[in-house]
C-alpha positions in Angstrom: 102.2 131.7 100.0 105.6 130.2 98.1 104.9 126.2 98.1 101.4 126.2 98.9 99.4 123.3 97.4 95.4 123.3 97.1 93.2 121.0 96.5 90.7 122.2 93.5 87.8 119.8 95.0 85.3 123.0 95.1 84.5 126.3 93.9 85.9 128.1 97.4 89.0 126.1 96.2 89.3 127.1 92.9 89.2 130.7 93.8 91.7 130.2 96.7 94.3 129.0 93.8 93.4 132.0 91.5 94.0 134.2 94.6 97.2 133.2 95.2 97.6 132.8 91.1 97.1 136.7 91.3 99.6 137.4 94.4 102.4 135.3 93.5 106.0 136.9 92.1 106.3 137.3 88.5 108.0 134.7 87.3 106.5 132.2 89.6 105.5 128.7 88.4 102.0 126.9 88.6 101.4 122.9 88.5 98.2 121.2 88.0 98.2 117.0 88.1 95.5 114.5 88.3 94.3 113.9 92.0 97.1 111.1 93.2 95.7 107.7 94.1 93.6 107.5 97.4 94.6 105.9 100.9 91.6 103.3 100.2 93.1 102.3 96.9 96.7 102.3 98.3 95.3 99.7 101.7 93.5 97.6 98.3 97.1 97.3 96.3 98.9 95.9 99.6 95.9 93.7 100.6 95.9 92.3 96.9 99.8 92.5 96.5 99.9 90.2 99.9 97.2 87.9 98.4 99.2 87.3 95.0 102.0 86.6 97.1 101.2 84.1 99.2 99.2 82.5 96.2 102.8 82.2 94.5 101.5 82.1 91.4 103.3 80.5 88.2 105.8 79.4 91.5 107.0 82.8 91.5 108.1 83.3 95.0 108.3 87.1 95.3 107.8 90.1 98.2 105.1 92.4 97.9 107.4 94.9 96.6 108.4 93.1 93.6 105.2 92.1 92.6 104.3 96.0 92.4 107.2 96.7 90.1 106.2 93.6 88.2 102.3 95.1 88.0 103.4 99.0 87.6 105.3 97.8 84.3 102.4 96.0 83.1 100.6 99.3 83.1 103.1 100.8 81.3 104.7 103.2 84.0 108.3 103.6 83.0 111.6 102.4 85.8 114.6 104.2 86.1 117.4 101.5 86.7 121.0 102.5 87.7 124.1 100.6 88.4 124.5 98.7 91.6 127.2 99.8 94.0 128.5 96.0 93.8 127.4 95.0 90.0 124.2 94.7 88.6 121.4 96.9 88.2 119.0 98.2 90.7 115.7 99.2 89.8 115.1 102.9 91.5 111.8 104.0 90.0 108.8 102.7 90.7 106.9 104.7 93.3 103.1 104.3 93.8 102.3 107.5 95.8 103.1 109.1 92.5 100.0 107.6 90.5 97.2 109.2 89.7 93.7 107.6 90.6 93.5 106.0 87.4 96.4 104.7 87.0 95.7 102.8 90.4 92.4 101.7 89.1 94.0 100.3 86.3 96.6 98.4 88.2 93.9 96.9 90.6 92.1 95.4 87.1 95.2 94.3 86.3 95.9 92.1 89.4 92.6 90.9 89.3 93.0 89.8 85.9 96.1 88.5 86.4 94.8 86.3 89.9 91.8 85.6 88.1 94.1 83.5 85.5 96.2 82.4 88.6 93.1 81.3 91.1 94.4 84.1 93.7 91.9 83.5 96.5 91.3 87.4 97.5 90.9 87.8 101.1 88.6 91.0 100.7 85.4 90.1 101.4 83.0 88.5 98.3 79.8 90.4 96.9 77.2 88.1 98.7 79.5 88.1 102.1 78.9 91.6 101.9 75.8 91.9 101.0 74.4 89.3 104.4 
């Protein structure tokens, strides 16, 4: 019972987590988030990440990694940055298994936007290739 996690994606669900609700220790604590991004919208972010990359836009020569941090600020998610062993600053925060499906879907617009402005050619298929 103690660390159990459910899913509240149906009724059966729902009354799962109020059973345990009723069962647990006083004292205990409850958390309820917004369902975290999907595995589909994660394999999208890399595939676009890799496209921008190799695009280099604006000459910007960066790894897939630092083109996330770069897009996870311009949706506003918050870094934590903390001294470097040798000097400098090191950014520590960004994780994207931490955002919630919404805030993935509003980092995919925002790379589409931004390789819309760059000519990014994405290598996900196009509507009409698709639709043959």
């Amino acid at each position: 019972m103690i660390g159990q996690t459910v899913r509240l994606v149906s009724d059966h669900a729902r009354r799962i987590a109020a059973d345990l609700a009723f069962k647990a220790p006083h004292g205990s604590v409850a958390n309820y988030s917004p369902p975290t991004r999907t595995n589909e919208q994660n394999a999208k972010m890399w595939a676009m990440l890799s496209d921008i990359a190799r695009a280099k836009p604006e000459s910007r020569v960066l790894t897939t990694d630092k083109w996330k941090s770069l897009f996870m600020d311009a949706i506003g998610i918050p870094a934590d940055w903390e001294p470097g062993i040798n000097g400098g600053v090191v950014n520590v925060g960004y994780r994207s298994s931490r955002l919630s499906k919404e805030q993935m879907s509003d980092m995919i617009e925002q790379m589409y936007a931004y390789g819309a402005e760059h000519g990014v050619e994405w290598s996900e298929p196009k509507e009409q290739d698709r639709a043959a």
